[in-house]
Every structure is written in C-alpha cells, then in structure tokens.
LUMPABA-242489 format. One record per residue: residue in one letter; x, y, z of N, C-alpha, C in turn. Coordinates in pm, whole numbers, plus 50000, padded with zeros to 5 digits. Layout:
REM residues N
AXYZXYZXYZ ...
This chain:
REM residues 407
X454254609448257453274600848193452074609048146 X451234607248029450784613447962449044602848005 X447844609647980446964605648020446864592147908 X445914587547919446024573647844444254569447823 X443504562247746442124555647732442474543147670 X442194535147727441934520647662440774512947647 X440454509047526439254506947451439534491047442 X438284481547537438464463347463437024463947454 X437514461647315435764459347224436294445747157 X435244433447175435234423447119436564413347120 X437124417547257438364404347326439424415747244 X439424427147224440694433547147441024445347244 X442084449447261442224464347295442684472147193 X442284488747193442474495447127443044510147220 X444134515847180444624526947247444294541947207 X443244547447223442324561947165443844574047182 X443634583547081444154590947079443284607047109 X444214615147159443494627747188443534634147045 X442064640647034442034648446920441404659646939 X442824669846896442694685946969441514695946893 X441254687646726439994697546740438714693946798 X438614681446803437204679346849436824676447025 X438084672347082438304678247189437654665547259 X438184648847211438034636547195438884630647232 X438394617647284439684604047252438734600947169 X439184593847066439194586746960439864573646898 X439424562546855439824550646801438794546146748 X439254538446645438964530446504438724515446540 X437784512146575437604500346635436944485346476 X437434478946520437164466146397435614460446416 X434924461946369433434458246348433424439046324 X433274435446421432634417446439431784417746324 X431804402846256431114396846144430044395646148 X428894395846286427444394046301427034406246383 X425744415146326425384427146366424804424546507 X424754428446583424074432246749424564443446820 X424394444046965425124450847058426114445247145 X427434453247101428594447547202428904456847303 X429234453847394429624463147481431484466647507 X431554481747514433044484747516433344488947631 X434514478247692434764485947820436744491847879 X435924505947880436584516147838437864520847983 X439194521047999439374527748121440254536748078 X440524550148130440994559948135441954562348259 X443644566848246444534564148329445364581348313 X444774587748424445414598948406446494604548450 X446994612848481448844616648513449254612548649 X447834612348745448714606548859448114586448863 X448214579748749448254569848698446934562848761 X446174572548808444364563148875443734562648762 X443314550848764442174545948696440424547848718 X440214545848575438604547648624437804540648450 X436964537648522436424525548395435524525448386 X434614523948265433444524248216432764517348115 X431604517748081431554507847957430204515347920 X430274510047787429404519147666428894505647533 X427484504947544427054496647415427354500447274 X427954496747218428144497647041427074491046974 X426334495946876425414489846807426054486946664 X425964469446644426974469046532425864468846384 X425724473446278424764464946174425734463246084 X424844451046040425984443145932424814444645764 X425134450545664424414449745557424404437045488 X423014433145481422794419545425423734417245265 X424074405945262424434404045108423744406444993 X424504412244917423964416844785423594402044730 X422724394944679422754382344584422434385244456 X423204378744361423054384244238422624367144153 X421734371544061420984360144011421304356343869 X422114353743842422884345343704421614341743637 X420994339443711419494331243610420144320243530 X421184311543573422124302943455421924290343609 X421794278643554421514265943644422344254743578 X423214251943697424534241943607423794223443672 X424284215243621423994201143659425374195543698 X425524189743780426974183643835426324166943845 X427224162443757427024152043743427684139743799 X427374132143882428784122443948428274105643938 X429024097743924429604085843875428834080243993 X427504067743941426864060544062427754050544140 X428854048444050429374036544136430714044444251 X431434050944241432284061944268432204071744338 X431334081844310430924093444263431944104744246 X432554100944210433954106844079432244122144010 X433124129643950432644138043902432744137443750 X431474131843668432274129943566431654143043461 X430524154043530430814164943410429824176043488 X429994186743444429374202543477428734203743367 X427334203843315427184209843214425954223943239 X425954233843146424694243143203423344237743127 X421914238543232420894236343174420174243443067 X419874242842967419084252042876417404252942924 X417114242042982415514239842984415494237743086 X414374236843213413974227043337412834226143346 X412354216743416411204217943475411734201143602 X411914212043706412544202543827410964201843925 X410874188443986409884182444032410164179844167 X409884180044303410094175044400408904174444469 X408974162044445407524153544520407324139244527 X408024138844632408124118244686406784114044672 X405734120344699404574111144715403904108144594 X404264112444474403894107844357405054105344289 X406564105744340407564100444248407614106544103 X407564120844099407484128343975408664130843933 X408574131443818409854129243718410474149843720 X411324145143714412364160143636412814159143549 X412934169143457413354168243324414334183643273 X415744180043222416544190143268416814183043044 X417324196343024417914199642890418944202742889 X420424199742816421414201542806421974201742631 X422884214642600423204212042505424824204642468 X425074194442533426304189442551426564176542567 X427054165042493426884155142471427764147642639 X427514138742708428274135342819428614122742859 X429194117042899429504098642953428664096343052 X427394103543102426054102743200425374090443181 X424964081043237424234067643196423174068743356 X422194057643300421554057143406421934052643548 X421374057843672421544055343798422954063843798 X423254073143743424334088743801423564092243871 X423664101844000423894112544047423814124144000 X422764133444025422744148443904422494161644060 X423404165744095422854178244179423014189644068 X421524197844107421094208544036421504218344040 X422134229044068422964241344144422144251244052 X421624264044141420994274144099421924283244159 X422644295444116423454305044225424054296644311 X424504284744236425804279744314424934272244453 X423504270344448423354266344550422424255644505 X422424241944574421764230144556420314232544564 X419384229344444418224233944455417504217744426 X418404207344366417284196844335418774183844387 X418354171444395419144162144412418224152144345 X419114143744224418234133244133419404120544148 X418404112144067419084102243958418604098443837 X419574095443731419144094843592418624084743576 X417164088043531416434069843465416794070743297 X416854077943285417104078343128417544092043057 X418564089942944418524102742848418664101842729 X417454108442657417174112742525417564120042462 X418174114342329418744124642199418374118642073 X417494128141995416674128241897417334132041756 X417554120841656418404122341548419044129141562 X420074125141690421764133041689421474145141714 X420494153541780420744167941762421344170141884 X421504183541909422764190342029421594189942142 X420474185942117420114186942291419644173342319 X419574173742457419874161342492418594161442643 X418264152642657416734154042748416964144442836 X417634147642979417374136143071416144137443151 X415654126543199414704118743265415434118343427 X414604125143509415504120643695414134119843767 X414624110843826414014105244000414634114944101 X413714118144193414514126444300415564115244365 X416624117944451417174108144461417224097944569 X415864100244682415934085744717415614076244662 X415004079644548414944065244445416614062944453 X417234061844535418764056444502418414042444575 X417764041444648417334029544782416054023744705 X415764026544567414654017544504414834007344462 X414223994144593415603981744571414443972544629 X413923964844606413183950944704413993946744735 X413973946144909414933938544990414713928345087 X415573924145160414673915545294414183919045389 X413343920645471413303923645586413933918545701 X415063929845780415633919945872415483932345971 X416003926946128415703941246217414833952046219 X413833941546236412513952646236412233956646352 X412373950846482412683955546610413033966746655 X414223973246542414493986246584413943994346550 X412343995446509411724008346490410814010346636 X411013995746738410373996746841411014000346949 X412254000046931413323996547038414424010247004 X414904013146885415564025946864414654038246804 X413994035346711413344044646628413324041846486 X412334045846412412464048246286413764047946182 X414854058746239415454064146198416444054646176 X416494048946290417864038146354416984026546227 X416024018646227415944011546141416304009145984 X415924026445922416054026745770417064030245773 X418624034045835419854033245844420154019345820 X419944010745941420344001645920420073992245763 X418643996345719418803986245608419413992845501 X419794007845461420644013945398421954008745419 X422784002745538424154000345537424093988545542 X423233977245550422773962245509423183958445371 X422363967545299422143966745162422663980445023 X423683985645098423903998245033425243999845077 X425393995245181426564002945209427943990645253 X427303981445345427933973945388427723954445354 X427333960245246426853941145145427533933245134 X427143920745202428723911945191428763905345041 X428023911844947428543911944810429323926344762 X430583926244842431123944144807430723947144661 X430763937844538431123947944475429803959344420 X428453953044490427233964244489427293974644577 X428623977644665428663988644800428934001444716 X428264010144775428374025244773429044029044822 X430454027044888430974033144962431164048744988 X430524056744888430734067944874429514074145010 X428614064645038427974067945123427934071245264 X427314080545357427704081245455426404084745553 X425764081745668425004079245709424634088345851 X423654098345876423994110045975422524104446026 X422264102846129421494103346206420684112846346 X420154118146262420384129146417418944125146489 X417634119246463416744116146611416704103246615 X415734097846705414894084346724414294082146758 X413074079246610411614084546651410904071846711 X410454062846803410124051946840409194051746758 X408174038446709406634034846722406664023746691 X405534022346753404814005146763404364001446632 X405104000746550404603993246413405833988746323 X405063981246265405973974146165405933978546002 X407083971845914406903981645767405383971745723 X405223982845643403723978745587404013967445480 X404613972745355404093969745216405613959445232 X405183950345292406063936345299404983922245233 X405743920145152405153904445104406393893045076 X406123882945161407283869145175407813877045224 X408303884445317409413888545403409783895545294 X409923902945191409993911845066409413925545078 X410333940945087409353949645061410563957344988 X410033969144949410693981044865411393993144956 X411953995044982412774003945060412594015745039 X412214019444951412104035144911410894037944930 X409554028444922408484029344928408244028945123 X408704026645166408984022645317409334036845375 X410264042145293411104058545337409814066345292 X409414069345215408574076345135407384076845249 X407084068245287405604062745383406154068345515 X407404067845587407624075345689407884092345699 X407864095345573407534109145577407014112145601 X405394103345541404034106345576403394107745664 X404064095945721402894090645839404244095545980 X405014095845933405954104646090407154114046061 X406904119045993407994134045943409124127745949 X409454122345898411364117445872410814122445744 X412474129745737412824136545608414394132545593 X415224136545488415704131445432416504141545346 X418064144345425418284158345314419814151045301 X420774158845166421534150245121422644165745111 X424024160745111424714170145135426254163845066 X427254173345057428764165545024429584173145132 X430344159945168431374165045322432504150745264 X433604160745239435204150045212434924142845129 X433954148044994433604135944904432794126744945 X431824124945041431004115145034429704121445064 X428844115644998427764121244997426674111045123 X426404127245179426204121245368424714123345361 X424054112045385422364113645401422164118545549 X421174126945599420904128045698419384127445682 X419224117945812417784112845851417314114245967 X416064121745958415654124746081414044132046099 X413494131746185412394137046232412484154546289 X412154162646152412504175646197410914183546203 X411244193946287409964200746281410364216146248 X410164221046132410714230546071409654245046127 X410184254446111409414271146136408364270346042 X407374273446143406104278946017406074288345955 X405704289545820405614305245732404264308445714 X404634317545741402934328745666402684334845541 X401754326445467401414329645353400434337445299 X400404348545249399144358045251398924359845150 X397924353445066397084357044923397244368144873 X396604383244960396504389944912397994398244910 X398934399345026400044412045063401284405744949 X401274388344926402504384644923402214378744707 X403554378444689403634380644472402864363444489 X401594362944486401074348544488400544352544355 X399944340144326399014337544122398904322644175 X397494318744077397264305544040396784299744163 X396144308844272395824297644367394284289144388 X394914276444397393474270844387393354263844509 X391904261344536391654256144654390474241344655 X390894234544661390224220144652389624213144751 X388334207144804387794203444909387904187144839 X388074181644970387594163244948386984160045065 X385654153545026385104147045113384944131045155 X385744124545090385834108745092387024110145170 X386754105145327387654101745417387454086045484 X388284081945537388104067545575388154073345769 X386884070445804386324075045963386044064146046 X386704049045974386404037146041387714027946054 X388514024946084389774009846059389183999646150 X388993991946099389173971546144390883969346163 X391153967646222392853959146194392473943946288 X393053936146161392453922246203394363913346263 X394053905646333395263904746415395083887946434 X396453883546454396453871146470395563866446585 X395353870946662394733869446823393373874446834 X393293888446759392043895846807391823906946714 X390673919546697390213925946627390543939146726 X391203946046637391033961846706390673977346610 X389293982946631389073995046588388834006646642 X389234017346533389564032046587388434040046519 X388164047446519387204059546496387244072546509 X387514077546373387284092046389386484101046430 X386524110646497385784123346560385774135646479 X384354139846487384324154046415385474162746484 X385884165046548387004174446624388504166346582 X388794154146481389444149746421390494145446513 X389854138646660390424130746696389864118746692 X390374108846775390294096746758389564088146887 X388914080046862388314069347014388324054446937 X387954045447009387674033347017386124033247088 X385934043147128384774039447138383244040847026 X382514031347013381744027346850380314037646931 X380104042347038379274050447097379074061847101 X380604064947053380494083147062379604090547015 X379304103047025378194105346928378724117246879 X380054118346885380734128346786381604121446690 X381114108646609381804100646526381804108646398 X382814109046315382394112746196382034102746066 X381244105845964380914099345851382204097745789 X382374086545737382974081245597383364066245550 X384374065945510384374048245456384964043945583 X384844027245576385524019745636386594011545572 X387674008745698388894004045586389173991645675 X389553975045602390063967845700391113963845658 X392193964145790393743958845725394103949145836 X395233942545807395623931845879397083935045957 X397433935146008398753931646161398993922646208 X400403912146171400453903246225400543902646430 X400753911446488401033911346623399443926146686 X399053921846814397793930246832398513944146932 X399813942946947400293951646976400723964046867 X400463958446765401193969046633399753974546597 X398503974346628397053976846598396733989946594 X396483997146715396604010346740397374018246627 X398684017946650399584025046549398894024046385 X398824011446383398594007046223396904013146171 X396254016746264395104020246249394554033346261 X395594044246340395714057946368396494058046233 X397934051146203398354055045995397484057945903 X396494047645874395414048445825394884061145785 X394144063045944392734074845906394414090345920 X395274088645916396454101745913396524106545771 X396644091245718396274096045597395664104545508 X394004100445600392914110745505393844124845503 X394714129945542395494148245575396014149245455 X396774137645377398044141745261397094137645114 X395944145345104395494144844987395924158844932 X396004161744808396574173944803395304186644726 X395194195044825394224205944797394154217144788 X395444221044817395814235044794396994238144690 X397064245744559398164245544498398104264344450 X399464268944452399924285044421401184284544409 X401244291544330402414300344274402974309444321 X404224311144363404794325944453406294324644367 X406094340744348407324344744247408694345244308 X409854337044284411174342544291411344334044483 X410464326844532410704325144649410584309644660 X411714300444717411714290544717411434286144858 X410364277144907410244270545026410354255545035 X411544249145144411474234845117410064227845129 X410084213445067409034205245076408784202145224 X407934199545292407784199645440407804211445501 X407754222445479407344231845568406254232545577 X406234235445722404654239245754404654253545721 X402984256145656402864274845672401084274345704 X400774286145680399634290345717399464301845618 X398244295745511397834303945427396564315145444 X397024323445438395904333745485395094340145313 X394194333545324392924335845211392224343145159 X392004352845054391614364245003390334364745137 X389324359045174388284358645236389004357045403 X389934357745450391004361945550390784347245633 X390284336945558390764324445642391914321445626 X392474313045727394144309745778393664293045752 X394224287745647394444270745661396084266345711 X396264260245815397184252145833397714241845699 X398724243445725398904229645632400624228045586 X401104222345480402664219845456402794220245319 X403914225345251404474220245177404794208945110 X404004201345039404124185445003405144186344848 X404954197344809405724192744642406364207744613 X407124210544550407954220144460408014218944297 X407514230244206407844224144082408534240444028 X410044238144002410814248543968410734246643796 X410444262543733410704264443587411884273143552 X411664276543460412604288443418412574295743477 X411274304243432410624315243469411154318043656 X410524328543730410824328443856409764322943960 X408914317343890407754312943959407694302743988 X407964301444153407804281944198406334280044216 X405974267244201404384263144179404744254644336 X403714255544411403614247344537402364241744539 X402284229544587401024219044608401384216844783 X400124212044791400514216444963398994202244946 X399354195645158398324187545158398274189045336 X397584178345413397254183545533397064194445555 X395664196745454394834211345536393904202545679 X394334213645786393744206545913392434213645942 X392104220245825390504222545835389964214545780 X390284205145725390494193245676388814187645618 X388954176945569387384172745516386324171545612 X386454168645728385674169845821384684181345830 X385304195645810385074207545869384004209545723 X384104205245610383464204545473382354197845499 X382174187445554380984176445560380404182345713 X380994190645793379634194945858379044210045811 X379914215145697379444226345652378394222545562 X378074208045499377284206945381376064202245525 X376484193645574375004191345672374664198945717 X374904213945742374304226545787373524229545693 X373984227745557372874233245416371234228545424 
C-alpha cells in the first residue's frame, strides 16, 4: 500500500497526488459559489496504514459580477383583466416618477403602435431588472405619428376604488396589514360579482402591525382604498412591493424597516442639492369624541404629553379632528402632529445609483451636519442621474424655530 492524503473540502473528498518536483501532495479542489473561509480537513494514511488528520482554512474570493449597462429600458406590458402579456416594447423617452404621496404621473415614449388600453399593467425593466411598476391612465398619439406617449399611475392606484367599509376591527385585533388584505380580497380578489375578480392576484403578508385606530377618510361608511394604503405608509411604514411568481402577480405587504445609508455631499457623485426649512407645524390636536375631548401636545425635544403645563411645549397651529370611539383618540392625534415629518425638504441628485423609496439614510452636509431622514420619492431620466426628494428630516422644524428664537 502506497501512502495516501485525503482532502474533504465543502462535503466533497478529493484524493492529492504526490508531486516529485515540488515535493507535494497536491489536488484541485472545486471553489463553492459564495466567497469566505472553509475549512479542509485533511488525513494522511501512510504504509503501515495509521492515520493522522488535520485541518487547514481555505480562503475562498468570489469576483463580483461584471454588470453591463444596455442603457436600453423595455416596458412589459400585461392585460388588466388576465394579465396575459400582451407586448414588450423598448422605451425611447422616460421620465419615471415614484411617489405615492403626491400620486405623480410617469410618462414613458414608445415608438410602436400596441393593443395597451387603460388600467394595463406596465413593468419597467432597466438591465432586465424591475425598476418601476404602473398602470395606464391614458395614451397619446399625435396625428398618427410613430410615437406614442403613455400616461401611468404607480400601481397601487390598481386598488383606486371607493369601497365599503367592512372589518375594521382587524387593524385592532390583527394589524394593519391583515386589514388592507382583507379589503383587497373583498373587493379585488374574491367579489361575489366574479366577473370584476383579479384573479391574477395574489396576496403575501409577512407582519401585523396592531393600532388603535380606525381608517380616516371614510364618509357614509364610504372611503378610497388607495388613499387608506397610501396614509399607512405614512403614518406606519407599510410598504408595498409587487413581484411575478407562476404568473400571478403577488403583492407583498408589510411593515419593513430597511438599512440605513450614508449619504455624503461632499465624498459621494451628488449635484442639485437643496435644502428647505418649514416652520408651520401643527403642536396642538383636539380630537373630539362621542363621549369626551382628548389632547396631545408637542415638545421641543419632539415628543409628545397631554399635559397643557409643560413648559417645554412647542409653538405652532392647532388642529381639531373628530373620532367616533375615545379609545381611537390618542392614536388619531399622535397621526396628526407625525405628520408635521413628511413635508418634503431635502431634494439631490446622485449619479448612476438607485435607492428604493423608504429608505432611511443620513445625509452628511457640505457644513458636516448629518440629517436623518428617508427616501420619500424617485424620479428616473435618461440620463444616469436619479433625482431624490426625501421628507422626515428629524432635525425637523422644531430645531429651526428655536434657532430663530435664539436670533
């Protein structure tokens, strides 16, 4: 019997050979798909057949992917009632918009005439990768010529529907999440008038965010559904991302809290940044209640009391709203002054780098201040330059109105 080394790197064995010039065992071992340290453990079996074993770290690196940038942006277009695929065409023009809180339009150019009508389905594909999700309100073609100008809603305007209010309980009892599901498969999905069902739809739920309140912008038991989704972004981070799995296009809803980024004026390809102060905040709520009156009050340190004594109250308007139940008060009155955060005051430009809407980052300021704050809007062009508007700066108006009373 001849001496022997056996090599198991990564659940494999490998059998080393002696190599007489370098005066080695040697083997060719298969490199795993994700770079780290694996460990190889090694035994050696010599002529009078004893063993002896050892082990040795391998450091694996894996070279990042080359990505190569077509600079070419196709539109996939699919059938609202179906969503059958009814065309690919490439964009000539864009200017893509993503920003729920003002419901801003996108506007995509095509030179290709198509069977597209309003309320399709349009995913955007940049490098093959989903960069916008719409629906068509309209498309324009101007004495017959070859281009053609659609009009899109991002696409939870797909749920832009006045509906009833039913199961409102479960934003107290399951969560948020569990509620605007349910009136999505009420009225979208599972209608006992089938022939308005989406069946193409499919419904992912991954948290459940409780709170003590009810939908706002209800009149006669009547509110808008999209305007309802839109408002829980705001006021409690449900977001809302859209995907295709077996042909159906699967919403997932949920309360995420994404990685913060660091944004640096001066180190990082920024342009165009502007910086906007507001000082009209609402530092008072009334919520008037079938039973009784309950108010909240803001604090210079931008928290909150009930108590009208403090003497760290801050200045601004007062707001009074109504709640039918005095248990929904609190909540409905902390929404409110949350508000004063999503005015939008910070907007820049960063070249070639796309960040989703809702991230939090932290902008670090030619003058080396750091503002907190998020991602509220995206506006993609041709060019490589995404424009970002951002809101909840948490240096927020407060920190402005005791800088002017210092003057």
């Amino acid at each position: 019997m001849q001496n022997q080394v056996t090599v198991n790197f990564n659940n494999k064995d490998y059998i080393a050979k002696y190599n007489e010039q370098t005066g080695y065992y040697e083997a060719t071992l298969e490199a795993p798909k994700s770079g780290g340290v694996y460990a190889a453990d090694i035994t050696f079996t010599d002529l009078y057949e004893q063993e002896f074993r050892d082990t040795a770290n391998i450091q694996v690196l894996v070279r990042e992917p080359i990505k190569i940038d077509i600079n070419k942006n196709f539109a996939w277009i699919f059938d609202h009632k179906d969503f059958t695929v009814k065309d690919i065409v490439e964009i000539v023009d864009y200017e893509i918009n993503i920003d729920e809180e003002t419901n801003a339009n996108t506007i995509i150019n095509v030179l290709k005439r198509t069977t597209a009508k309003s309320r399709d389905i349009v995913a955007i594909k940049k490098n093959n990768i989903v960069v916008y999700w719409g629906i068509i309100e309209n498309i324009q073609n101007t004495d017959g010529e070859a281009l053609y100008e659609y009009t899109l809603k991002y696409i939870t305007n797909l749920f832009n529907q006045d509906i009833i209010l039913q199961n409102e309980d479960l934003i107290k009892t399951t969560g948020v999440e569990d509620f605007i599901a349910d009136a999505i498969t009420n009225n979208f999905i599972s209608n006992s008038d089938t022939f308005v069902n989406l069946k193409y739809l499919q419904l992912n739920i991954k948290t459940h965010t409780k709170k003590q309140t009810k939908v706002t912008n209800v009149e006669n038991d009547i509110y808008n559904l999209h305007t309802w989704i839109t408002n829980c972004t705001q006021s409690y981070d449900i977001v809302y991302s859209f995907s295709i799995v077996n042909k159906k296009l699967v919403v997932t809803i949920e309360s995420k809290e994404m990685k913060k980024q660091l944004i640096d004026v001066l180190a990082q390809p920024i342009s165009n940044y502007v910086e906007v102060f507001e000082t009209d905040i609402v530092s008072k709520v009334v919520v008037l209640t079938k039973t009784n009156t309950y108010t909240l009050y803001l604090l210079n340190d931008r928290t909150t009391t009930t108590d009208k004594t403090n003497v760290n109250r801050a200045e601004g308007r007062i707001e009074t709203i109504y709640t039918e139940e005095y248990e929904d008060a609190p909540q409905a009155a902390l929404d409110e002054i949350k508000a004063n955060s999503y005015n939008h005051n910070i907007t820049f430009s960063y070249f070639n780098r796309f960040i989703p809407v809702g991230t939090p980052i932290a902008i670090k300021t030619k003058e080396s201040l750091i503002f907190n704050t998020y991602i509220s809007a995206v506006k993609i062009k041709q060019n490589k330059f995404y424009e970002y508007t951002c809101g909840n700066i948490r240096i927020n108006f407060i920190d402005k109105l005791l800088k002017e009373r210092k003057k």
